[in-house]
N, C-alpha and C positions, 0 to 999 in steps of 0.2 A: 511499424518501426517507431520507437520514442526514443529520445537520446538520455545518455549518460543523467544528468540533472534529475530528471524526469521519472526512471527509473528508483534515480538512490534515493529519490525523497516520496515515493509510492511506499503506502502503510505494508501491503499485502506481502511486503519482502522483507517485513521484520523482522530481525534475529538469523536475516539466512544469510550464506555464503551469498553472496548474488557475481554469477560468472555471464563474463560482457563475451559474446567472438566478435566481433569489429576488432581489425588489426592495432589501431591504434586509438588510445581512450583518453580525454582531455584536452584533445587538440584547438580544441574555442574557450576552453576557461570554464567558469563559472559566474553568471551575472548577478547582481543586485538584489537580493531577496528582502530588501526592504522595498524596492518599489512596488507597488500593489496597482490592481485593476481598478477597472471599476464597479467593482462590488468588495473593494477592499482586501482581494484575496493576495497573497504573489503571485505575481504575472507570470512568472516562470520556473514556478515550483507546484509539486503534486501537493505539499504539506509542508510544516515548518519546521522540519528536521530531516536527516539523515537515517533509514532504520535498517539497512542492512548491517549485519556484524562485522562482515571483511566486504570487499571486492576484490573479484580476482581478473585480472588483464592479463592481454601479449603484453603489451607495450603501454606503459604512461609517460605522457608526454609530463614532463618533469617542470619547476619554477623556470617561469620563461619564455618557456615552447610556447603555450599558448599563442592565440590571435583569434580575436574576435570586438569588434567595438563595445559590447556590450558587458564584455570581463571586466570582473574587477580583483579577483583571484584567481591562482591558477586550480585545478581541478586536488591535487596533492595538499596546499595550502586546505579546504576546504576541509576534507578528511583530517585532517592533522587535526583543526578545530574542532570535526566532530569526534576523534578521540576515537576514530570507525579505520582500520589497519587497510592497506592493498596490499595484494601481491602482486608482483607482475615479472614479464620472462619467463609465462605458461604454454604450452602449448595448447587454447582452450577450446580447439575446435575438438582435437585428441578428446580431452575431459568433456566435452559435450556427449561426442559419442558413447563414452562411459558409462554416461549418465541415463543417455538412451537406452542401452542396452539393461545395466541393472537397474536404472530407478533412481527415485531422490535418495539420497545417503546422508547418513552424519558425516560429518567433517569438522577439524578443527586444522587453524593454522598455530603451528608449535616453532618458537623460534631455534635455531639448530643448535645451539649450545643447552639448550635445558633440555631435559627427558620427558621422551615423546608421553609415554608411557604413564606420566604423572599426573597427567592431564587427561580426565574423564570425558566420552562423547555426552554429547548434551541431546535428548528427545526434547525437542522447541514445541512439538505439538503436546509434550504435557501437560504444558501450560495453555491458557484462554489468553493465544495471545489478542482476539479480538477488542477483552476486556482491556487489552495494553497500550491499542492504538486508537482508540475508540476516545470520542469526548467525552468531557464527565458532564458539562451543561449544556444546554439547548443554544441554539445561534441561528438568528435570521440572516437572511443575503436577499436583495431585492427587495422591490417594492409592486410584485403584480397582482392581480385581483383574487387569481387559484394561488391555492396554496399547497405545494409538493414537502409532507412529510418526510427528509431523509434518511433513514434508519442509520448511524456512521458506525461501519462497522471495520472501516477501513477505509474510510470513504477521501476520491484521491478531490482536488480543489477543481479540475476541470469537472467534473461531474455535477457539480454546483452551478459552475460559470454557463455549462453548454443549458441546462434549466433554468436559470435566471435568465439571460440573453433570449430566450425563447417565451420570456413576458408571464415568468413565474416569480411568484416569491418560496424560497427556499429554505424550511424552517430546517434545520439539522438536529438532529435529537441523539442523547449516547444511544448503544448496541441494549442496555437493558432498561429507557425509558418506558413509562405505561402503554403504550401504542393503543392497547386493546380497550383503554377507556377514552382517549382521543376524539375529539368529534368535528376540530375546524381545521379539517383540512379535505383536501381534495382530489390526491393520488397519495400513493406510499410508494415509497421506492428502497430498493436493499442494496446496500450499496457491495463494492467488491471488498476484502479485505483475508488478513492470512486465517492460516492453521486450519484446527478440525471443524467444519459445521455443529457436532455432535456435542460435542463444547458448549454449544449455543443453544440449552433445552431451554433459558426465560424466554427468550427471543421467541423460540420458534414455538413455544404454547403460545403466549399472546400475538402475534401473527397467525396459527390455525383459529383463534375466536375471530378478530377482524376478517379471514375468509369466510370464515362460516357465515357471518353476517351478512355479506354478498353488497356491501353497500360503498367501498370505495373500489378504484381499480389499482392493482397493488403490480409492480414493475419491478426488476432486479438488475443485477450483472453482476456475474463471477459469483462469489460466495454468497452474494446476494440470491439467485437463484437455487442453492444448493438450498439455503435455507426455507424460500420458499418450497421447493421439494421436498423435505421435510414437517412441513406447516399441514400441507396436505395428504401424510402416513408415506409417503415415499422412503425408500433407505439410501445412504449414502456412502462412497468408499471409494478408497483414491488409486489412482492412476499408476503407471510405474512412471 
């Protein structure tokens, strides 16, 4: 279970509807995203933005409701700013099961005065949205003796911090860096992040050279591993 914050600022939910069922959504606010850790990360955010398109809730607890010491906006205030819409007064556990049964779907929210109609569904996974949430330059975290190359392909800021804290240094590299020419480092890691794996043919050629070589040990999670599966002639294909 991760909360609200946590969620909407994880890369892997880029451009999607992202639907909460917890009854009610905002009820502690939003805290401080300028205060940072110590590896200079936010303390309480996945990344340093908002990347879902809408949210959709039961209930938002509106300017006010909140409570929590650590708030310094309400959970609405923060959306308003990222210019990212809610819905809320859904029944979402109903639309979950929806969702179970037929599968991920397009969707758009259309406001009720304008036509539905006019407004095209969007294929999100047309695009590489990896290449969208993905760094474009390289970025150290830590100061340990091994050094954990981390492919960011989505990659959320705990993923960094539980590596660093664990007496690594944490070089972060974008999604299409050289990896396969690389030499000062001492594990690879794939991080998680959205859309198609298949999207990701530079990636996952130079990742199959680096396995084949057999000379560092290479680690994933979420589309991290799909890619890896890939790297080594595997096929890939999604889920309902």
């Amino acid at each position: 279970m991760v909360g609200y914050v946590e969620s909407l600022t994880d890369p892997s939910y880029a451009r999607q509807l992202l639907t909460l069922t917890y009854p009610l959504i905002g009820n502690y606010g939003v805290p401080n995203m300028e205060q940072l850790d110590q590896f200079g990360l936010p303390a309480e955010f996945e990344s340093d933005r908002v990347w879902p398109a809408a949210l959709i809730v039961e209930k938002l607890c509106m300017d006010g409701e909140h409570s929590h010491w650590q708030a310094v906006q309400s959970l609405s205030e923060w959306l308003r700013k990222a210019d990212v819409p809610c819905l809320s007064g859904i029944d979402v556990r109903q639309l979950v099961k929806k969702i179970r049964e037929t599968g991920t779907m397009k969707a758009k929210l259309v406001v009720e005065s304008d036509n539905a109609a006019s407004y095209e569904f969007v294929d999100i996974n047309a695009s590489n949205l990896v290449d969208v949430v993905s760094r474009k330059e390289p970025v150290t975290f830590g100061t340990g003796e091994q050094t954990i190359m981390a492919v960011d392909c989505g990659l959320k800021n705990n993923q960094i911090r539980c590596l660093a804290k664990r007496g690594f240094k944490v070089k972060v590299v974008p999604w299409n860096h050289p990896i396969d020419t690389e030499k000062d480092y001492d594990g690879l890691f794939l991080s998680n992040g959205p859309g198609d794996p298949e999207v990701c043919g530079p990636l996952v050629d130079r990742l199959a050279k680096v396995i084949a070589r057999g000379e560092k040990p290479v680690f994933g999670i979420c589309l991290g591993h799909q890619i890896i599966s890939r790297a080594i002639g595997a096929k890939t294909y999604k889920l309902k």
